[in-house]
N, C-alpha and C positions, 0 to 999 in steps of 0.2 A: 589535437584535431578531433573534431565530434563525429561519434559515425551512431548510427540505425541501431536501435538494440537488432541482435542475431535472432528473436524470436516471432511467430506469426501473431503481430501485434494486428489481430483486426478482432475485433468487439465478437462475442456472441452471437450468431444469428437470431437469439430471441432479441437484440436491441434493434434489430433492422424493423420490426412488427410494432411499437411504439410509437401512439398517436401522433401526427406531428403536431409543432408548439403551438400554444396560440400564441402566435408571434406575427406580423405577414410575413412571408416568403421564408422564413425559416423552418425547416422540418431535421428527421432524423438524421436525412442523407445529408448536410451543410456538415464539413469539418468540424469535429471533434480532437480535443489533443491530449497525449498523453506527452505530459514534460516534467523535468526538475523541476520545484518548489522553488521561488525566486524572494529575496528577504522583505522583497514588496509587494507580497504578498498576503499581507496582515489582515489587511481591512476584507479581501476576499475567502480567507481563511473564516477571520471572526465570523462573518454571513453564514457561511457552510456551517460551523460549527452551531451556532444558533439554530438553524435551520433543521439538527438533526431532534427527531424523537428524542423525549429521555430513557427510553429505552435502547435505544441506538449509542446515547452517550454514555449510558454503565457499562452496557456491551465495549466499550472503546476503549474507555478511561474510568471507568469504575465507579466513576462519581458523575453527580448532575455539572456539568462544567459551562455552561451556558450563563451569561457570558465569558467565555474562556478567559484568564486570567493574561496579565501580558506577560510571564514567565512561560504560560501554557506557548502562548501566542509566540515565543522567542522560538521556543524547543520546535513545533510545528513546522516553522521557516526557517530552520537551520540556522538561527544567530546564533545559535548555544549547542554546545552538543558534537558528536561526530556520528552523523544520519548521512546515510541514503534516502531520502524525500523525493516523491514522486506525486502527481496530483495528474487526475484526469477530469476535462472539461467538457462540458456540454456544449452543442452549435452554438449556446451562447455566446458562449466562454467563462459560463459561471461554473466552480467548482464543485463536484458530484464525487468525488472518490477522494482520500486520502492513505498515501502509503508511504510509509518507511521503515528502513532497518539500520537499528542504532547498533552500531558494532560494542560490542562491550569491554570495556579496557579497564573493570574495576578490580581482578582479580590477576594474580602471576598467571594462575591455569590459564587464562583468557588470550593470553598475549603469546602470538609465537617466535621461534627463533630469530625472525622476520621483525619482526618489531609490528608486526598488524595482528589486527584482534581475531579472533578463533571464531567466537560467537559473536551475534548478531540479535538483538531482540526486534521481532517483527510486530508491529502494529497495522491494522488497515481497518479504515471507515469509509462507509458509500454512503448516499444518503439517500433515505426513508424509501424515494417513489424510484428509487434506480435498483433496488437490492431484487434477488432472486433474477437475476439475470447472466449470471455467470463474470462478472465484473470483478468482485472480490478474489475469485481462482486465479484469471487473467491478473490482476495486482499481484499477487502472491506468487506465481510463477514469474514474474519479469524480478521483483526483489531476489529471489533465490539465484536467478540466472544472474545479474549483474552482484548478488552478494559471495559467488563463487570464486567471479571475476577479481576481487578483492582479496581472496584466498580464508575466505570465511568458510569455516567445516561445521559448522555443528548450529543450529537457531535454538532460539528460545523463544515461547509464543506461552504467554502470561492467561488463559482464558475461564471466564466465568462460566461454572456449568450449565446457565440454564441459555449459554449463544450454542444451542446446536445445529444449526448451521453453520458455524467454523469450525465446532468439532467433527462435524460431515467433513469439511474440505480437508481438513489436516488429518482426520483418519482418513480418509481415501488414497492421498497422497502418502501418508507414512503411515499405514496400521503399523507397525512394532515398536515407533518411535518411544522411548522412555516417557513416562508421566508420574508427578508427583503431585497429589492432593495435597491440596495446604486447607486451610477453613474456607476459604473464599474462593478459590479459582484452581485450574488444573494449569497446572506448568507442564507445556510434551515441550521434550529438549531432540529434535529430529537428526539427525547426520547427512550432510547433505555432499554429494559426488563434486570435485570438479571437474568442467566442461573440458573435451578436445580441443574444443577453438581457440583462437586469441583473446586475450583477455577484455573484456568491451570495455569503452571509457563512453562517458557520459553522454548519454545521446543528446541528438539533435532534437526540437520539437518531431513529433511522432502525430500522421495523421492517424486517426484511427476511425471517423467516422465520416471517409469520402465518399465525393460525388458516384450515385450509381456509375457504372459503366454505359 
């Protein structure tokens, strides 16, 4: 049974201040969603994926990935893989945000008595004209809430030094967390609490950008 993530899933008040589209009758206030990543998804991924800066795609994925590859394109949609996939959409319904947390089951440490994985590798991409609006924290806080839920203790978050702006969001969130310099990128490996509540199972679509009151 699908219920509501447990968290204040409503956007940033800077996205409510966001010109409305040139669209007719579409503006900021038209529903917006935040849902699971569906395997038919592809062709709407590729677009998003395209669509970002190359700066935005090294920040992601380390590499220029534009046209994403259809392996990229499996792992993305959950054909492959054992992710948590989350996508948030515009009034359009074209995809603006990209999240997920791939539980890691490559090592014994990883796996617990439970037979579920420990850690969690987190990736999130927004794109170009949606970023600095608080969208990537909101991502990042609903994965750790529904990655707890899963009985995940501990994230790994893979990042290039010169995205300091995620290194803002994950220091603020964990200044103590461990990090390990490698040549290319800071690995913070963070410890993360589980929640008092029930365990959440997969939400239901998620409005996130309704009609004013």
């Amino acid at each position: 049974m699908n219920r509501t993530l447990a968290l204040p899933l409503t956007l940033p008040r800077a996205l409510s201040r966001v010109p409305p589209l040139d669209r007719p009758g579409l503006t900021t206030t038209s529903p917006g969603l935040l849902r699971q990543v569906r395997p038919d998804d592809g062709d709407a991924i590729r677009t998003f994926v395209c669509g970002l800066s190359p700066r935005s795609q090294y920040f992601r994925f380390f590499a220029a990935v534009a046209p994403p590859s259809g392996a990229l394109l499996d792992a993305l949609c959950g054909r492959r893989g054992n992710a948590d996939i989350l996508v948030l959409t515009d009034p359009v319904g074209s995809i603006i945000a990209h999240a997920m947390a791939a539980d890691d089951v490559t090592s014994d440490t990883a796996v617990g008595d439970a037979g579920y994985a420990k850690a969690a590798n987190i990736g999130i991409v927004v794109a170009d004209e949606w970023q600095s609006r608080g969208i990537g924290t909101m991502l990042l806080s609903t994965l750790v809430r529904r990655a707890t839920s899963r009985g995940i203790s501990n994230l790994v978050l893979d990042v290039l030094p010169a995205n300091k702006r995620m290194l803002g969001i994950i220091g603020r969130r964990w200044p103590d967390a461990p990090r390990e310099h490698n040549a290319d990128s800071i690995v913070i490996r963070p410890a993360i609490t589980h929640p008092t509540q029930p365990a959440l199972e997969v939400p239901a679509i998620v409005p996130l950008l309704g009609p004013a009151a």
